[in-house]
N, C-alpha and C positions, 0 to 999 in steps of 0.2 A: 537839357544839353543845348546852350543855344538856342536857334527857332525849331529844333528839332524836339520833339516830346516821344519820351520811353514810358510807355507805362505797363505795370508787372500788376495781376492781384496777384495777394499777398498771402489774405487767407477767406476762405467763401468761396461756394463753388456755383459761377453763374447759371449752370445746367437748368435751364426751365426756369430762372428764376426771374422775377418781376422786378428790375430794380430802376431805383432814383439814386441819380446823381446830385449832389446838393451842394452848392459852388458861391460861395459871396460875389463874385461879380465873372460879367463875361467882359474880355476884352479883346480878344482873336478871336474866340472860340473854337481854339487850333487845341486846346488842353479836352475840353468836352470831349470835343471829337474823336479824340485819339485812346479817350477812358473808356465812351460810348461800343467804337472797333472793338477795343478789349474785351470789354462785358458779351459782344455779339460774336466774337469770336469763342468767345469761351463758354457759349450756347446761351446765352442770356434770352428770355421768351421777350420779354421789351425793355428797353431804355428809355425810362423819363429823365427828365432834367427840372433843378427849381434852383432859379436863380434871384436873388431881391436885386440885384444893382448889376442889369443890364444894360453897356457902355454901347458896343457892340459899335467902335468904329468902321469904315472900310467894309469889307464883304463878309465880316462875321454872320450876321444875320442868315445870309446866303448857308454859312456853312451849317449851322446851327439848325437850319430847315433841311439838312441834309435827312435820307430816311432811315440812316442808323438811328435815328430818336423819332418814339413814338407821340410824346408830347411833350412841351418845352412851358415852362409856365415863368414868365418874369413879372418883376413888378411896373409901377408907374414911374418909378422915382429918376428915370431919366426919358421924360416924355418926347425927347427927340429922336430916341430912338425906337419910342410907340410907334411914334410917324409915319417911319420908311417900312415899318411888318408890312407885308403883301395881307389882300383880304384871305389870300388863300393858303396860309401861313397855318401850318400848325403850332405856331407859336401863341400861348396863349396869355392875357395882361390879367393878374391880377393888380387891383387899384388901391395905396394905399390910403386916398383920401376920405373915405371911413373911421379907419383904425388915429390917423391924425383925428378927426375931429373929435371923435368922443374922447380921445386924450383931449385935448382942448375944453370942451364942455364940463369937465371935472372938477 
């Protein structure tokens, strides 16, 4: 609704449960955040997050290291936004220049 985010689950009962969020890109990270609330409102025991194409302009990152999320796991594929992770970040990079290269080597 605008910069406003509603979010409802639908069906799953977070009570105790372990759950990942799995999102193709962050761009606010105002959408995470407000799914994360839900799941921890609705007794959820932790919120991960796995993101491959984190943009993460402006203060997303900030938001994103919020401690509604247990751990945040993005990829490499926007390395400028590697950059600005604090060391102290529970945000965590997986790297796709592996998975490139052995595609490569083929």
């Amino acid at each position: 609704d605008g910069d406003r985010r509603i979010v409802v689950i639908k069906s799953g009962d977070p009570r105790s449960a372990y759950c990942v969020i799995v999102d193709d890109l962050i761009m606010s990270g105002k959408t995470l955040f407000e799914c994360a609330k839900a799941l921890r409102s609705g007794g959820a025991q932790s919120v991960n997050v796995f993101v491959p194409h984190a943009v993460c302009p402006g203060s997303a990152l900030e938001l994103i290291s919020d401690e509604v999320f247990d751990d945040v796991w993005i990829t490499d594929s926007c390395p400028w936004t590697v950059k600005k992770i604090p060391v102290s970040s529970k945000i965590k990079v997986v790297s796709l220049a592996p998975l490139i290269a052995q595609d490569l080597l083929r």
